[in-house]
C-alpha positions as CSV (number, residue, x, y, z in Angstrom):
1,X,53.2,42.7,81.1
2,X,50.4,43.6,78.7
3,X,49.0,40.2,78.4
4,X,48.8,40.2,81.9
5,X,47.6,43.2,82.0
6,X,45.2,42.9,78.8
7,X,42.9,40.0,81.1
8,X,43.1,42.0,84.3
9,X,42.1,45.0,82.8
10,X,38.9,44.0,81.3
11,X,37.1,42.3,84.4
12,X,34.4,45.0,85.1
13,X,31.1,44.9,86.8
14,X,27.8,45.4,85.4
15,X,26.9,47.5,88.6
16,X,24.8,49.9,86.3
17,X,22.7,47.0,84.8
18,X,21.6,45.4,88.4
19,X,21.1,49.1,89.8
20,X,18.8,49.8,87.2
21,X,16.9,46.5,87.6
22,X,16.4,47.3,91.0
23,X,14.8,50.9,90.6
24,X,12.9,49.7,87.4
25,X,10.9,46.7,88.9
26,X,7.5,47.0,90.0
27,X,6.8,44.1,91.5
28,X,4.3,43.4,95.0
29,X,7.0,41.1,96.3
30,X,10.4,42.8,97.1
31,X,12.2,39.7,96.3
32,X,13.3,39.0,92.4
33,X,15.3,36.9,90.4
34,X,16.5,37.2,86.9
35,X,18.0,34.9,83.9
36,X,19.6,36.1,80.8
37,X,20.9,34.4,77.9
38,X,23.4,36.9,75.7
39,X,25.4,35.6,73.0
40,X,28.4,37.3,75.1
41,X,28.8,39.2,77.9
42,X,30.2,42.6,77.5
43,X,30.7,44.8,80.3
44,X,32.7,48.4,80.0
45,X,33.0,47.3,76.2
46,X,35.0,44.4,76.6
47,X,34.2,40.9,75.5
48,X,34.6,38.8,78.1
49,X,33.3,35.6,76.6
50,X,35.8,35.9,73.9
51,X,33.1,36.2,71.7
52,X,30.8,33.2,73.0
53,X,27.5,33.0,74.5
54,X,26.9,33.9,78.0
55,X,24.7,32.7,80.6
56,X,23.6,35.1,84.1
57,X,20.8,35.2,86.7
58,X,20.6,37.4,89.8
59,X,18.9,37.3,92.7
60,X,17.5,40.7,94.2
61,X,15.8,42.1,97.3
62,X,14.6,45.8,96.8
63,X,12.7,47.3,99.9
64,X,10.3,50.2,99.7
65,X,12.2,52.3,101.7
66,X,15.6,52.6,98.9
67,X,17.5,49.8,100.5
68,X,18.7,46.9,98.5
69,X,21.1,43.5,98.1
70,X,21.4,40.8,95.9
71,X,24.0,38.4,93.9
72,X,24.6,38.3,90.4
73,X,27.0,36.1,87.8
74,X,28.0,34.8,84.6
75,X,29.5,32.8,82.8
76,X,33.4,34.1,81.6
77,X,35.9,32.6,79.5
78,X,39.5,31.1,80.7
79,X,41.1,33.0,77.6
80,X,39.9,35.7,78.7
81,X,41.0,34.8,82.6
82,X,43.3,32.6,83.8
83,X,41.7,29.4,85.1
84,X,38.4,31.6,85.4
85,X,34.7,30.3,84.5
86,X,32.5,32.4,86.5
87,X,32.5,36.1,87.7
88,X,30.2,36.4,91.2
89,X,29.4,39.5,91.8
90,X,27.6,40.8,95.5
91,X,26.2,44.3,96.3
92,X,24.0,46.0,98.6
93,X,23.2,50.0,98.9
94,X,20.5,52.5,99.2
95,X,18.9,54.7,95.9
96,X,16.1,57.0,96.7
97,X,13.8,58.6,94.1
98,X,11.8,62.1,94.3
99,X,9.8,63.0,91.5
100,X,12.7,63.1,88.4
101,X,15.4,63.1,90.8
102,X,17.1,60.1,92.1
103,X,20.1,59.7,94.6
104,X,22.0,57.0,96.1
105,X,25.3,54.6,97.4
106,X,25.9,51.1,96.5
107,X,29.1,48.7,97.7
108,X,30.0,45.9,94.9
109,X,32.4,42.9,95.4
110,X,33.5,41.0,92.0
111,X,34.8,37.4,92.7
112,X,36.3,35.1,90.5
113,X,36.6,31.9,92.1
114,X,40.2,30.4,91.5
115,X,41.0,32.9,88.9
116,X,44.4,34.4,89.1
117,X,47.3,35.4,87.3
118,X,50.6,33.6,86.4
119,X,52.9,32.3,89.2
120,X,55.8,34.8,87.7
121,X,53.6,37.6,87.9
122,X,52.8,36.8,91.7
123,X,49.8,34.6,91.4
124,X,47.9,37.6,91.9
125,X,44.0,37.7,92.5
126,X,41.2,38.9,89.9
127,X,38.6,39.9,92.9
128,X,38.2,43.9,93.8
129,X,35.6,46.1,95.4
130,X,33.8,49.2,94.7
131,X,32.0,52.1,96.3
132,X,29.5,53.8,93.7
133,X,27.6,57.1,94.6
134,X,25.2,57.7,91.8
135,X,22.5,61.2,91.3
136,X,20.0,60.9,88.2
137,X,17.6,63.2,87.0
138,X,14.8,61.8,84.2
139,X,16.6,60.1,81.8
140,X,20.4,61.1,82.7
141,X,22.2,59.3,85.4
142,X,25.7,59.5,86.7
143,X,27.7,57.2,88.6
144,X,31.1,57.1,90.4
145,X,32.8,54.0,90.9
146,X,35.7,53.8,93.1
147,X,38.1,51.1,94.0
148,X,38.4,50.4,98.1
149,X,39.9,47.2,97.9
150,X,43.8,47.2,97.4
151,X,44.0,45.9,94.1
152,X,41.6,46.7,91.0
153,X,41.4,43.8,89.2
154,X,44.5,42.4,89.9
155,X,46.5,45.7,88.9
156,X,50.0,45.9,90.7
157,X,53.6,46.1,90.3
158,X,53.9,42.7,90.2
159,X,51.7,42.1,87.4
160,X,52.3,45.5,85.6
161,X,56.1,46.1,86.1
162,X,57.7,49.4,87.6
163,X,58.4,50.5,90.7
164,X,58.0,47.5,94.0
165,X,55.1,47.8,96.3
166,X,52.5,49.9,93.9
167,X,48.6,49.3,93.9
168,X,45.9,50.7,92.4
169,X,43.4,51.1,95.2
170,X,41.3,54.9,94.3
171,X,41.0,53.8,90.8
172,X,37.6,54.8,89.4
173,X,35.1,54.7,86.7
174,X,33.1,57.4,85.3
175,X,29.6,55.9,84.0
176,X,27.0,58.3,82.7
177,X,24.3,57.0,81.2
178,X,21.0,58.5,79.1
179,X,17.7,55.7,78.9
180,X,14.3,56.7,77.4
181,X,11.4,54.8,76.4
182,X,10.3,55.4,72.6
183,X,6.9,54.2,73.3
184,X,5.3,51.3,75.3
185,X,7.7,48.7,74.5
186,X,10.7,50.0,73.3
187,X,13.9,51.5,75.4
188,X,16.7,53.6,73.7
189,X,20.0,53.2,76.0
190,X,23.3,54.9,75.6
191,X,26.6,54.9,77.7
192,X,29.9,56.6,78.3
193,X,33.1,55.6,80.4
194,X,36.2,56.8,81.6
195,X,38.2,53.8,83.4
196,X,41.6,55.4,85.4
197,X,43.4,53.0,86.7
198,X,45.6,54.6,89.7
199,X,49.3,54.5,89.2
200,X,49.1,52.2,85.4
201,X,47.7,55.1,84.1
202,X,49.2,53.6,80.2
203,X,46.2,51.3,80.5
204,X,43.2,53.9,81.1
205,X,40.3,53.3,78.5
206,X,36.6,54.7,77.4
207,X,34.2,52.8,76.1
208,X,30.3,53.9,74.5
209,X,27.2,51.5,74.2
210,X,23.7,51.9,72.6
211,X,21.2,49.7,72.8
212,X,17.4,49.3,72.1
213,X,15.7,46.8,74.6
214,X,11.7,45.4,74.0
215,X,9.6,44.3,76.5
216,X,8.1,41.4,75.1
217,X,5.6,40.8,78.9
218,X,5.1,38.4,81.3
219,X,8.9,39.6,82.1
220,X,10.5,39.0,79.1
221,X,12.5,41.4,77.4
222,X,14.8,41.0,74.3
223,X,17.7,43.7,73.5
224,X,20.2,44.3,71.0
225,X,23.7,46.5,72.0
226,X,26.3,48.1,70.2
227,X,29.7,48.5,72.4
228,X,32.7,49.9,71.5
229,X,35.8,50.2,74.1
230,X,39.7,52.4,73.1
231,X,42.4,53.7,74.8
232,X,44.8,56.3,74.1
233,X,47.9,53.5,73.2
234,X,46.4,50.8,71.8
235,X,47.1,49.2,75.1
236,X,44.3,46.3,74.9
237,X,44.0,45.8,70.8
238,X,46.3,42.5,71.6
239,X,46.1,40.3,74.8
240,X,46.0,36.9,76.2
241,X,45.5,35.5,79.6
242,X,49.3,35.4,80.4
243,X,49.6,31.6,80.0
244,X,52.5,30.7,76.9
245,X,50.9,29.4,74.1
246,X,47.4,31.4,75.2
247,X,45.2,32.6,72.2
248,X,45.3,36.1,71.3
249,X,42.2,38.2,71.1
250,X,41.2,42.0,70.6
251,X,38.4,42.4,72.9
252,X,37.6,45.9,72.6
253,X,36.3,45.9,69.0
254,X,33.4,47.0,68.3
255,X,30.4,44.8,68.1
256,X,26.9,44.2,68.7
257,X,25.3,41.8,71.4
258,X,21.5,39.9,71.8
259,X,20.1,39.5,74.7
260,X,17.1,37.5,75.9
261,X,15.9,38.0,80.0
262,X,13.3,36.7,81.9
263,X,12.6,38.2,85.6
264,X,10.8,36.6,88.0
């Protein structure tokens, strides 16, 4: 079960990146849209490009009043899941800033069309939802993630083992993150995460990030991240995508990512 387990496991949003986006733009039109070139695409510290280049873009609408919604995706690997090429993601919430002090909700869907796992473990489905209240004061911010939909990322008895008929709906993610400017064009960024996974509690992980990011203008930026993902059993250090004959892959080593985005 834990190369089953191994791809499921490392499907995670980047819910804190497009939050961000949104509260950081200053832009006259409330519409935006976004394209980034990365030479992979980690999210919660695992690689899940299996270590090759990724392409995203986003599309955003952020009104005055806190409210936004948008679509994001990018490119994913089949090693890393099972007949997957693309993870869509789709959100909408409300974050409202006073002074320092920032508050808010957001609601994410992750969809990975024609992505699922073997037929022996059920055939089971990648997709999975999330409810995220977030507070923030200057350069700290704090968010909750919590899994509404039955499944997180495909985690079940079916695909895990155990007893018949468990889920792992209420599984949640602990995201705090620290961001401050160093001077006009350069951003420090660091991370920490606590993933519980609701009845597989054997497959729990953390995972850091830092990262510098420099705005280059006219809506560039460039950035360069060190991630780092572990858990308490080695659980992920060897996984494939559950298919015999798959490649196997430690994708939580870590390793540093470039980044190139352009936003519109």
């Amino acid at each position: 079960m834990r190369k089953i387990l191994g791809a499921a496991s490392l499907i995670m949003s980047t819910c804190v990146v497009h939050a961000e986006q949104l509260k950081e733009q200053q832009q006259t039109s409330p519409y935006s849209a976004n394209v980034t070139f990365a030479s992979q695409y980690i999210s919660r510290g695992f690689q899940q490009t299996w270590g090759k280049p990724a392409l995203q873009g986003g599309l955003d609408y952020a009104n005055p009043n806190g409210f936004f919604v948008g679509t994001w995706a990018s490119s994913v690997s089949s090693n890393y899941l099972r007949d997957a090429s693309v993870e869509w993601d789709f959100y909408t919430g409300y974050l409202k800033t006073i002074d320092k002090f920032s508050i808010g909700m957001s609601v994410f869907y992750y969809y990975y069309p024609g992505a699922k796992s073997t037929p022996e473990t059920g055939s089971s489905s990648y997709n999975y939802g999330e409810i995220i209240p977030q507070i923030g004061y200057g350069p700290l911010s704090l968010k909750y993630f919590v899994t509404y939909t039955p499944d997180y990322a495909g985690y079940n008895s079916k695909t895990m083992g155990g007893s018949a008929g468990k889920r792992s709906r209420g599984s949640s993610y602990l995201d705090l993150n620290f961001t401050q400017p160093i001077n006009d064009t350069w951003t420090f960024g660091a991370h920490y995460g606590y993933e519980r996974i609701k009845n597989f509690s054997e497959s729990n992980f953390q995972d850091v990030k830092a990262e510098l990011i420099k705005d280059l203008g006219d809506g560039w930026t460039t950035g360069l991240a060190y991630t780092k993902a572990w858990d308490k059993n080695s659980y992920y250090k060897k996984y494939s995508n559950g298919e015999p004959g798959a490649p196997i892959s430690n994708p939580i080593d870590s390793t540093f990512t470039v980044s190139v985005k352009k936003v519109f």
